[in-house]
TIVO-2410 file (N, C-alpha, C; in nm, 3 decimals):
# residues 158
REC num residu      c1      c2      c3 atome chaine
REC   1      X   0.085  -0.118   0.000     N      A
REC   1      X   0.000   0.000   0.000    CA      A
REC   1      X   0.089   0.124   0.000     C      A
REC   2      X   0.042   0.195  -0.093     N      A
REC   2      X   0.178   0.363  -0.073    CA      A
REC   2      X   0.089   0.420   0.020     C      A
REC   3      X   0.155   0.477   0.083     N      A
REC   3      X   0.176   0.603   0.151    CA      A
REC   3      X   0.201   0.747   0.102     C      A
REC   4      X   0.102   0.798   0.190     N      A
REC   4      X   0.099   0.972   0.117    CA      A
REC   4      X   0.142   1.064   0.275     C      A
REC   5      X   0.282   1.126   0.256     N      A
REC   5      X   0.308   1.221   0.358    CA      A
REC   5      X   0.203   1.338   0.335     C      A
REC   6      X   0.216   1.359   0.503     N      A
REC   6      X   0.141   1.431   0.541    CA      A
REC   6      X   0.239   1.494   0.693     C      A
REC   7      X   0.202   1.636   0.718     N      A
REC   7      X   0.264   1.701   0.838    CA      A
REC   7      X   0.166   1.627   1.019     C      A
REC   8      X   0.246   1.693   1.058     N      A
REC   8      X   0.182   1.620   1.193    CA      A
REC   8      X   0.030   1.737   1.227     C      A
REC   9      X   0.028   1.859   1.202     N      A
REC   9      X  -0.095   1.963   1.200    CA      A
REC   9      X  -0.176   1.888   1.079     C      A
REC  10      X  -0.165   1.852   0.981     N      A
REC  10      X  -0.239   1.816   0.864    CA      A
REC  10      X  -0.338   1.670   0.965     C      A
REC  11      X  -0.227   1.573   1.001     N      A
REC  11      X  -0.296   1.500   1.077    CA      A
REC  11      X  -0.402   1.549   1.177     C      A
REC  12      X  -0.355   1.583   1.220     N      A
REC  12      X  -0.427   1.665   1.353    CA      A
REC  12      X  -0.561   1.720   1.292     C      A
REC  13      X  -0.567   1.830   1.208     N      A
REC  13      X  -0.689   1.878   1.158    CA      A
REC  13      X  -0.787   1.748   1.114     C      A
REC  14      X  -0.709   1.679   1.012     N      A
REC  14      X  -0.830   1.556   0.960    CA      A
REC  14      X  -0.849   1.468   1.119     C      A
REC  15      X  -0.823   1.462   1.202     N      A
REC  15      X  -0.833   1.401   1.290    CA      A
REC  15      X  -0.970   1.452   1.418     C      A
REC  16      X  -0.942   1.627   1.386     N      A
REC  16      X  -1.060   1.730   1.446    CA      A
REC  16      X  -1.200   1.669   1.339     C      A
REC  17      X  -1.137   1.700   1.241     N      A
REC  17      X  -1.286   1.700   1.124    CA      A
REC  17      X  -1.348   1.591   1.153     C      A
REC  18      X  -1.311   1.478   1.141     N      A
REC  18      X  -1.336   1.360   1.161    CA      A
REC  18      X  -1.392   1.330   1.305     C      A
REC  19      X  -1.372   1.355   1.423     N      A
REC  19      X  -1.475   1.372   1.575    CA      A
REC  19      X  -1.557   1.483   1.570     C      A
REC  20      X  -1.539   1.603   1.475     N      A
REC  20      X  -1.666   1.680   1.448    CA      A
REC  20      X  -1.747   1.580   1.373     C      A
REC  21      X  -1.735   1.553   1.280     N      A
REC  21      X  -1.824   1.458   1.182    CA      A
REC  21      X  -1.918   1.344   1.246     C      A
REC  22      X  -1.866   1.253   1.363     N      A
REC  22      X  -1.891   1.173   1.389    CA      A
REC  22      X  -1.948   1.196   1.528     C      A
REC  23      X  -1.911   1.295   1.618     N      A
REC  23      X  -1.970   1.304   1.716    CA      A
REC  23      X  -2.085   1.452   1.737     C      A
REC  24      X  -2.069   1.494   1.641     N      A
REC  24      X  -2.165   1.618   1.620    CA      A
REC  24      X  -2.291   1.614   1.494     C      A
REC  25      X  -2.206   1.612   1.359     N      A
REC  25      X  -2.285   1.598   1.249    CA      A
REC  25      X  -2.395   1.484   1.232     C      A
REC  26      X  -2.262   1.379   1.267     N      A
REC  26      X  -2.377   1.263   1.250    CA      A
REC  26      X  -2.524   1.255   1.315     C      A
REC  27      X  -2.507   1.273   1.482     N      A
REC  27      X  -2.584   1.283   1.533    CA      A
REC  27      X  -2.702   1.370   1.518     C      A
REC  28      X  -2.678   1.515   1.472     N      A
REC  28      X  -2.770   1.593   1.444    CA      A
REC  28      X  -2.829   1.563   1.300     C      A
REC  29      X  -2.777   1.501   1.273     N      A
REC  29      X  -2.823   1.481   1.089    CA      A
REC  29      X  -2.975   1.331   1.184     C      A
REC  30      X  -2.861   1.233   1.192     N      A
REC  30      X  -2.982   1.124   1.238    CA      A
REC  30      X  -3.110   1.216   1.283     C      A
REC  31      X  -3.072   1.303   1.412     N      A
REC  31      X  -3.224   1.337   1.483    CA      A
REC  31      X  -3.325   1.422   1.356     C      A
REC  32      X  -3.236   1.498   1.267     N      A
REC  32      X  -3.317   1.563   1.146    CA      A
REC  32      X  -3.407   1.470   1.039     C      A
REC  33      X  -3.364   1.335   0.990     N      A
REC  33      X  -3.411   1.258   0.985    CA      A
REC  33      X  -3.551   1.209   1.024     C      A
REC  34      X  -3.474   1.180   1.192     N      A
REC  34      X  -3.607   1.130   1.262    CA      A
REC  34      X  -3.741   1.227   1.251     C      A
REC  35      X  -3.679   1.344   1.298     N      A
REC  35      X  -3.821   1.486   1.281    CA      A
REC  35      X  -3.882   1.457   1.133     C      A
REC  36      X  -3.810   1.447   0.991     N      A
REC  36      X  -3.851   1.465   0.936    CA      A
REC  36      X  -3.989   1.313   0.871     C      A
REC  37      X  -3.942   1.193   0.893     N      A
REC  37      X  -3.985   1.108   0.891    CA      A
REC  37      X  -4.134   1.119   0.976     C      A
REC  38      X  -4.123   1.214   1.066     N      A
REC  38      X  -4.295   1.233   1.176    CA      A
REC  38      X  -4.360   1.292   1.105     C      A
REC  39      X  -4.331   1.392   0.966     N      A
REC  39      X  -4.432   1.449   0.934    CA      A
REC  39      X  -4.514   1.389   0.821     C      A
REC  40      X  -4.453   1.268   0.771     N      A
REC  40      X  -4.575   1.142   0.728    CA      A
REC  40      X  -4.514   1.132   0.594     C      A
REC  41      X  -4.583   1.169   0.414     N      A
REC  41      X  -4.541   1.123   0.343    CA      A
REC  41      X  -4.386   1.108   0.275     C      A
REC  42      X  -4.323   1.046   0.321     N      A
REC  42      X  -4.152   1.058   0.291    CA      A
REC  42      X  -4.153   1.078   0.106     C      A
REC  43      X  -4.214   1.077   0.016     N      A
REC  43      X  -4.222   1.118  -0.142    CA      A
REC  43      X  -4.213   1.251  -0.144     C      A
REC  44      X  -4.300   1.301  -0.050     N      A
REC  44      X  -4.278   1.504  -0.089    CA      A
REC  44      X  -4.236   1.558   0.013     C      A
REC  45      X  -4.189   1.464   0.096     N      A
REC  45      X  -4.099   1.539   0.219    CA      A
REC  45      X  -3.956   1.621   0.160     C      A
REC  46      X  -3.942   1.742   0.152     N      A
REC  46      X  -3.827   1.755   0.148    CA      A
REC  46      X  -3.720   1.792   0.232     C      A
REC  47      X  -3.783   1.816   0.402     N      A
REC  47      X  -3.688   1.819   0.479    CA      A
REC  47      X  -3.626   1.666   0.451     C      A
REC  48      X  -3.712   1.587   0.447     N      A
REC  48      X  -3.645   1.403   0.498    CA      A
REC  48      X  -3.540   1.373   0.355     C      A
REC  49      X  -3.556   1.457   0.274     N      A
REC  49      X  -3.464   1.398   0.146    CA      A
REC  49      X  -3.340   1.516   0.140     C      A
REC  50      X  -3.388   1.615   0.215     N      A
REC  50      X  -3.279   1.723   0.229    CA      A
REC  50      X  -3.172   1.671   0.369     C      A
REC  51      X  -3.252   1.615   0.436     N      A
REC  51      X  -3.112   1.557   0.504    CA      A
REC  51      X  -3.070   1.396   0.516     C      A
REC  52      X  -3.102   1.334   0.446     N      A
REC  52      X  -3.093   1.156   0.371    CA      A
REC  52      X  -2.995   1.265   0.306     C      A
REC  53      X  -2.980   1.340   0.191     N      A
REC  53      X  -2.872   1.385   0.108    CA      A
REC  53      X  -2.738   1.449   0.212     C      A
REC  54      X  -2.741   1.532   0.316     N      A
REC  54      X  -2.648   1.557   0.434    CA      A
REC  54      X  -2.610   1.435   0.485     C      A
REC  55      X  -2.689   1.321   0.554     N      A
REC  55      X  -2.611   1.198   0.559    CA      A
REC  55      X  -2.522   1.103   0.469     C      A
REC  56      X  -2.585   1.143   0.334     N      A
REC  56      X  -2.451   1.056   0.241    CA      A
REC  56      X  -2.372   1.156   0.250     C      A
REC  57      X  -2.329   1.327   0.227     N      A
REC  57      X  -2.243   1.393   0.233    CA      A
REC  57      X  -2.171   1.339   0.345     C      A
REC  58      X  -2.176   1.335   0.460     N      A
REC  58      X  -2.154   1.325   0.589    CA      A
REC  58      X  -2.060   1.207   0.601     C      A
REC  59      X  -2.145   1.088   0.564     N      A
REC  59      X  -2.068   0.937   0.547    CA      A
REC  59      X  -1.951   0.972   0.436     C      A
REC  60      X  -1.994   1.009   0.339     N      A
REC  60      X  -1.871   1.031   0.238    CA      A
REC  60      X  -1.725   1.096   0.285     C      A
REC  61      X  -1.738   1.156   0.370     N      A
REC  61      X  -1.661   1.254   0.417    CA      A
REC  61      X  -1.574   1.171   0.501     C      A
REC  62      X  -1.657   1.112   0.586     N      A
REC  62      X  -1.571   1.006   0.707    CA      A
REC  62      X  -1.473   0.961   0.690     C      A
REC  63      X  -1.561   0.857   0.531     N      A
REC  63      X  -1.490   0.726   0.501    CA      A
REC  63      X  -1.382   0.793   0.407     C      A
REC  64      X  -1.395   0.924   0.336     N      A
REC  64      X  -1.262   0.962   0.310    CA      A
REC  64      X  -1.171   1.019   0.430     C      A
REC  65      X  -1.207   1.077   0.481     N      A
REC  65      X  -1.088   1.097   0.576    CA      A
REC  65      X  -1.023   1.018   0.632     C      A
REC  66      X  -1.118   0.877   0.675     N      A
REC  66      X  -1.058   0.761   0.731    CA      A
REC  66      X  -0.942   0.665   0.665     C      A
REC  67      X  -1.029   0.741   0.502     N      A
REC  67      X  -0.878   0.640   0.409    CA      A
REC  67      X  -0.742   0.690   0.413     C      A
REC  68      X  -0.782   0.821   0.427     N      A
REC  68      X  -0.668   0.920   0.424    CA      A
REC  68      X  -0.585   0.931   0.497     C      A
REC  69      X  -0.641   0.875   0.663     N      A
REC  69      X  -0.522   0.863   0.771    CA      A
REC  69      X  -0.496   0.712   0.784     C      A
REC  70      X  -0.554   0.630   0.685     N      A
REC  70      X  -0.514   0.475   0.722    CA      A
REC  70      X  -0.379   0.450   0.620     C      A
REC  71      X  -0.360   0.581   0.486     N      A
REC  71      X  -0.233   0.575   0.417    CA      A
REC  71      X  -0.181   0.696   0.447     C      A
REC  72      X  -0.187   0.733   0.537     N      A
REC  72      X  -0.076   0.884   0.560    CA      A
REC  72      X   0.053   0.806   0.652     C      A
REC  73      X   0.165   0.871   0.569     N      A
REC  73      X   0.295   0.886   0.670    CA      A
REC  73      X   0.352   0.981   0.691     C      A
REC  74      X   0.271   1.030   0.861     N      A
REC  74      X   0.308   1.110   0.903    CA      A
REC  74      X   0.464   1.160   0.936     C      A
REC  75      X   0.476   1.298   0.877     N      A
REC  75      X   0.598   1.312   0.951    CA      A
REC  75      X   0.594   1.458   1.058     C      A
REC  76      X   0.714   1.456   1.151     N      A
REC  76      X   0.743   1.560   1.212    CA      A
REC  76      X   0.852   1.614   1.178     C      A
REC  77      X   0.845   1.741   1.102     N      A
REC  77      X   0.983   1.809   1.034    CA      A
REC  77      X   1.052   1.828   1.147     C      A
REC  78      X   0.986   1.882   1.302     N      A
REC  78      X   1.064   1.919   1.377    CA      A
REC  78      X   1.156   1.875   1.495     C      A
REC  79      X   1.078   1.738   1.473     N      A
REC  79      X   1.196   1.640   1.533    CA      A
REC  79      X   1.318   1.601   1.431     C      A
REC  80      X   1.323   1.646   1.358     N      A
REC  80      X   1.455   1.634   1.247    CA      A
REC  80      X   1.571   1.736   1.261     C      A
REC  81      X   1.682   1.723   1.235     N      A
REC  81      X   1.774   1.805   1.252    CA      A
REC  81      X   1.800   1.894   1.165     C      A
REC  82      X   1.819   2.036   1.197     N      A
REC  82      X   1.809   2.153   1.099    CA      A
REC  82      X   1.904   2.120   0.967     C      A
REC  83      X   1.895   2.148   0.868     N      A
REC  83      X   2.029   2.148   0.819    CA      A
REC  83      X   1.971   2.269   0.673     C      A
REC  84      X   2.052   2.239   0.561     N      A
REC  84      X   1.993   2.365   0.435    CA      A
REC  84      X   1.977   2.261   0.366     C      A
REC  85      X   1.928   2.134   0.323     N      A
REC  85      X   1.846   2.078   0.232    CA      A
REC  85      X   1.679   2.107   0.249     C      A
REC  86      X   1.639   2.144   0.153     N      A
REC  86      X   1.492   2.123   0.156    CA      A
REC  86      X   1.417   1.985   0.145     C      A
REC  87      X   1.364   1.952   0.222     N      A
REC  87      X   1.245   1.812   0.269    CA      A
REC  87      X   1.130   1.894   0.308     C      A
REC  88      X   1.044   1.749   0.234     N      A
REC  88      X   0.885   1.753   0.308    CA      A
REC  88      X   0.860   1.830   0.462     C      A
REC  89      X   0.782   1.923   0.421     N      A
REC  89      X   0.786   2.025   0.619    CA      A
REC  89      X   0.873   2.099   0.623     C      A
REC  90      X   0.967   2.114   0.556     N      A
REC  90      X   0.986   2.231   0.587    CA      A
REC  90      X   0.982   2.365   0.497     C      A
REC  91      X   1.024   2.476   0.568     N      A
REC  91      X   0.922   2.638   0.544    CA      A
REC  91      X   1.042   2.687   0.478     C      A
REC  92      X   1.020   2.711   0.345     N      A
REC  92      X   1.181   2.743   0.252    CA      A
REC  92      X   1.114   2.928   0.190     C      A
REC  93      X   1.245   2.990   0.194     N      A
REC  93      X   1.243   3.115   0.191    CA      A
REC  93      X   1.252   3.118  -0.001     C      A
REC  94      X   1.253   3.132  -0.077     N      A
REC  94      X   1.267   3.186  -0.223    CA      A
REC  94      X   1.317   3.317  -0.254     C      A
REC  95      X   1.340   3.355  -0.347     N      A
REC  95      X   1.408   3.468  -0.395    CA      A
REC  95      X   1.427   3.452  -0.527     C      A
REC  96      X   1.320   3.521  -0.631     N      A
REC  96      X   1.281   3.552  -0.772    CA      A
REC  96      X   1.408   3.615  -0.797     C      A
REC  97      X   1.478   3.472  -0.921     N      A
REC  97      X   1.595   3.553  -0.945    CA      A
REC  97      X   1.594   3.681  -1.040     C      A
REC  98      X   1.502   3.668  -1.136     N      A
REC  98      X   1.502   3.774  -1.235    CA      A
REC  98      X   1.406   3.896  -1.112     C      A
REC  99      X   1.283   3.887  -1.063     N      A
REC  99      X   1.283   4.047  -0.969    CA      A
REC  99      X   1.311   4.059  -0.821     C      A
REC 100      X   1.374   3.976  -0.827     N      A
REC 100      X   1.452   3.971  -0.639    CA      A
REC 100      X   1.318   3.990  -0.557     C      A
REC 101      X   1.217   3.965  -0.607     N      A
REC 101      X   1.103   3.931  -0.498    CA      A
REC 101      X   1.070   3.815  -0.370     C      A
REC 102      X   1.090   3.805  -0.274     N      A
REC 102      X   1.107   3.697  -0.163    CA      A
REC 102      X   0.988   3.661  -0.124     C      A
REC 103      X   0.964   3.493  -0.122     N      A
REC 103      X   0.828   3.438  -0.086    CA      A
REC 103      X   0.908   3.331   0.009     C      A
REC 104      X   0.776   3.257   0.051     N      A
REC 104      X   0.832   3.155   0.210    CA      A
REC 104      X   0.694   3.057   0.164     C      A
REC 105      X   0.701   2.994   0.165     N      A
REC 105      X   0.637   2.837   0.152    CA      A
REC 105      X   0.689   2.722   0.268     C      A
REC 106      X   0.562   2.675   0.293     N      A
REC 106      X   0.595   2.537   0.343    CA      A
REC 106      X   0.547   2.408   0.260     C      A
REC 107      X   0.670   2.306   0.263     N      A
REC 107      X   0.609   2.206   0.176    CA      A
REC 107      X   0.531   2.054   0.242     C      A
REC 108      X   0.379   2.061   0.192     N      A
REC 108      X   0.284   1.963   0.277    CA      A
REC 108      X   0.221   1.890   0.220     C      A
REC 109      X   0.153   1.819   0.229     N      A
REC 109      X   0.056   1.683   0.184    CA      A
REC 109      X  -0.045   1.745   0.120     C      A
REC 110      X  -0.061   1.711  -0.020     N      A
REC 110      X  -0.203   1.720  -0.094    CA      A
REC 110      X  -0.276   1.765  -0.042     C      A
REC 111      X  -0.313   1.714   0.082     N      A
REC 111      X  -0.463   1.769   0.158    CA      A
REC 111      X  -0.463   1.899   0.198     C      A
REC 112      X  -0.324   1.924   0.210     N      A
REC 112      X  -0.307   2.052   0.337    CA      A
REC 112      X  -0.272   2.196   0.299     C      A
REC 113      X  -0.233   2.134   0.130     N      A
REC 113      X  -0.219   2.279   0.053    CA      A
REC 113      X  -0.313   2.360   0.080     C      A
REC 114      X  -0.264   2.507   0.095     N      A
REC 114      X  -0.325   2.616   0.078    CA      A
REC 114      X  -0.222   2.729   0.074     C      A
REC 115      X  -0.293   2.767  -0.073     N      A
REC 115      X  -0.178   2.880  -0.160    CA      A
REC 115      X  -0.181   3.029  -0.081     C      A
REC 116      X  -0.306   3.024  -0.007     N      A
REC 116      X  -0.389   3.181   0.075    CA      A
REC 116      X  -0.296   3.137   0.212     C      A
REC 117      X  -0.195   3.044   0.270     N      A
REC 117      X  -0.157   3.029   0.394    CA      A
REC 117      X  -0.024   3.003   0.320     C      A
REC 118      X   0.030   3.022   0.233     N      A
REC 118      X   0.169   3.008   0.152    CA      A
REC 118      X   0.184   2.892   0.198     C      A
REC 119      X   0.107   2.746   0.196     N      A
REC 119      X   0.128   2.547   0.244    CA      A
REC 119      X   0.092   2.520   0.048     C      A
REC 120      X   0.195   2.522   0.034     N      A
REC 120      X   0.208   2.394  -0.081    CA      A
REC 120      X   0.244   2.303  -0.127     C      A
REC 121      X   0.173   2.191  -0.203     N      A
REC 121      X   0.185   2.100  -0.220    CA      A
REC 121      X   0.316   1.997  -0.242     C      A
REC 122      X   0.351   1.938  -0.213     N      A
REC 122      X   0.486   1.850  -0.243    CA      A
REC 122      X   0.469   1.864  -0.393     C      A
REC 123      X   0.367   1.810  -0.405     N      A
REC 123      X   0.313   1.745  -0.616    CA      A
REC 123      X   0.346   1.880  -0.695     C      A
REC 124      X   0.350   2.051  -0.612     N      A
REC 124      X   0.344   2.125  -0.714    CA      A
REC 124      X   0.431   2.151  -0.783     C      A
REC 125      X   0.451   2.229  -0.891     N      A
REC 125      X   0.550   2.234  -0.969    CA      A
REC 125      X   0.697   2.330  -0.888     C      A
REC 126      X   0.622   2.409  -0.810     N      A
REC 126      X   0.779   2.480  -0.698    CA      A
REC 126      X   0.838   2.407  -0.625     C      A
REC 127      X   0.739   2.268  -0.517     N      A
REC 127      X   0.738   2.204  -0.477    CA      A
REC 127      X   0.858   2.107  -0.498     C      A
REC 128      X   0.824   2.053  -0.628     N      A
REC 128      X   0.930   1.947  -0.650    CA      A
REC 128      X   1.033   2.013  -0.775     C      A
REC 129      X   1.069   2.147  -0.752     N      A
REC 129      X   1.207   2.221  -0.838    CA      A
REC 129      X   1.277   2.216  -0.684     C      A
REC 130      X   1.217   2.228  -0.579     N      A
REC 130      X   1.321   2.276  -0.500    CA      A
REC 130      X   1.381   2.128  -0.369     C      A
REC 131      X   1.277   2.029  -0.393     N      A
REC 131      X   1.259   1.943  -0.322    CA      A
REC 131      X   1.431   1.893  -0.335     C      A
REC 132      X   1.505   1.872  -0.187     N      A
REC 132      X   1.652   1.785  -0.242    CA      A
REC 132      X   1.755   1.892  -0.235     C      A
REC 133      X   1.736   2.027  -0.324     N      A
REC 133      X   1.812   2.147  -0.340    CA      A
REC 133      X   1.858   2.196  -0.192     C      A
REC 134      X   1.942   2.287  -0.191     N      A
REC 134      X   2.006   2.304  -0.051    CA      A
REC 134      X   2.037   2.460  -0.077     C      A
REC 135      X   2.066   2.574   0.074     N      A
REC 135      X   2.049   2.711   0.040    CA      A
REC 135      X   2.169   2.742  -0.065     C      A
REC 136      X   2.136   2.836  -0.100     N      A
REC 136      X   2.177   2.907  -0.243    CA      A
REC 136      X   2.176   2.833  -0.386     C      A
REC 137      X   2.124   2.698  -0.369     N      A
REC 137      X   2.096   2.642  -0.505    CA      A
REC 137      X   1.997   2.740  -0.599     C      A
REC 138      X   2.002   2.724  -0.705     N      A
REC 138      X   1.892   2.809  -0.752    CA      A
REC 138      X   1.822   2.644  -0.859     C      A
REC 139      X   1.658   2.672  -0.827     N      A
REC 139      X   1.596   2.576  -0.884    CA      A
REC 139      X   1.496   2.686  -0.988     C      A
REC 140      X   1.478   2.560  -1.074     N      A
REC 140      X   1.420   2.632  -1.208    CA      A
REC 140      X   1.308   2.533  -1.211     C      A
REC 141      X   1.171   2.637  -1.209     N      A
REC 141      X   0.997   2.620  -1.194    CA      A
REC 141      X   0.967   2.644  -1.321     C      A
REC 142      X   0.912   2.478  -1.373     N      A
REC 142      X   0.860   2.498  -1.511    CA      A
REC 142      X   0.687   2.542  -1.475     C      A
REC 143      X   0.690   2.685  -1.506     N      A
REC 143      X   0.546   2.744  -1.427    CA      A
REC 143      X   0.458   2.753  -1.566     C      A
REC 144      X   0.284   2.736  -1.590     N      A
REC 144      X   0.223   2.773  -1.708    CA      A
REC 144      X   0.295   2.898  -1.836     C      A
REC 145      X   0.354   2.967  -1.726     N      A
REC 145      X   0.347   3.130  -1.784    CA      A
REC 145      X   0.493   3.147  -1.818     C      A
REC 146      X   0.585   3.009  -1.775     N      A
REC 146      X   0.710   3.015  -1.828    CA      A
REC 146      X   0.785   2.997  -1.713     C      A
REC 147      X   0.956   2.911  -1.718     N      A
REC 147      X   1.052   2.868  -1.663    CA      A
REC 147      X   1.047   3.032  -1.532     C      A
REC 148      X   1.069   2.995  -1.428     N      A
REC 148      X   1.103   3.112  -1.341    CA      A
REC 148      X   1.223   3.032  -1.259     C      A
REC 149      X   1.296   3.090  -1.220     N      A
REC 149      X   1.437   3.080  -1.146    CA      A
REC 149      X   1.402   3.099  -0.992     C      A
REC 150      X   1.464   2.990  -0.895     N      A
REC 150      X   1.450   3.084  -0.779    CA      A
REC 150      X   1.584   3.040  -0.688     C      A
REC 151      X   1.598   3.115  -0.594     N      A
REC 151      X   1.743   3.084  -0.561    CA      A
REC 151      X   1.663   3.044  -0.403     C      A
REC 152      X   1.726   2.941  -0.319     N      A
REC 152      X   1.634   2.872  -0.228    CA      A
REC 152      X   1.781   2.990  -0.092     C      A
REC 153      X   1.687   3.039   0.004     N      A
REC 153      X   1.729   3.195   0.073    CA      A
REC 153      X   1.798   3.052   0.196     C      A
REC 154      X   1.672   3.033   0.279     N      A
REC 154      X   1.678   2.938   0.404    CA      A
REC 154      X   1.609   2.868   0.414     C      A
REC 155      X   1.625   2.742   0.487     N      A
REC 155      X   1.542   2.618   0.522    CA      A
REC 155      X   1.484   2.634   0.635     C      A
REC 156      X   1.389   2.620   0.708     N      A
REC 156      X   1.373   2.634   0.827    CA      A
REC 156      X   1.290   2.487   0.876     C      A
REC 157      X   1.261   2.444   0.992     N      A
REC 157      X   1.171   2.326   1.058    CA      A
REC 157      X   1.085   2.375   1.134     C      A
REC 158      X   1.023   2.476   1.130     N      A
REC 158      X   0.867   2.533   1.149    CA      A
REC 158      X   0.793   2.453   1.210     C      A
***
């Protein structure tokens, strides 16, 4: 079975979602159900089919998250020892070689990307130019809009 890294917060969140889901949602979805089932014909009920549709959302959700932490390998960047290679987790500084513009990324699990919190993906294309590289390497991002250069500043274990 492969394994898909994931950070130890990435765990953690699917791990929240997942006891919200199951100890909150579920439950309130069942009792919506039940109410709706009292008011008699279940054909033109549409509370009872408006939340029968929230319970498959609901189940769907579980059983993915559940797959998701039964193949995650978790790691902790910060039990690792600092050094200037870039690996999975950790928070790498950039520097646009052509406009000397400086960005900071952390690199995380599929799930956990988010471009609005600068967490991107291992799979993305910056992701894996810089993955391996060490500070002052400069890695080259085959981006839609064309090759961009970046020179990797610092590594950090965030």
């Amino acid at each position: 079975m492969q394994k898909f890294p994931m950070t130890v917060e990435g765990e953690k969140a699917l791990r929240e979602e997942l006891e919200q889901l199951k100890k909150v949602d579920r439950p309130r979805i069942v009792a919506a159900i039940a109410e709706a089932r009292e008011h008699g014909d279940l054909k033109e009920n549409a509370e009872y089919h408006a939340a029968r549709e929230q319970q498959g959302f609901c189940e769907g959700r579980i059983q993915e998250i559940e797959a998701k932490l039964s193949t995650a390998q978790v790691i902790d960047v910060k039990s690792m020892p600092e050094g200037d290679k870039v690996i999975f987790g950790a928070t790498v500084d950039l520097v646009n070689v052509d406009t000397d513009e400086s960005i900071t990324y952390k690199i995380v699990g599929e799930d956990e990307a988010d471009v609005k919190s600068n967490k991107i993906s291992i799979t993305s294309p910056i992701a894996r130019a810089v993955i391996g590289k060490e500070v002052g390497d400069v890695a080259l991002v085959k981006a839609p809009g064309g090759d961009v250069e970046y020179e990797i500043d610092s590594v950090k274990h965030i």
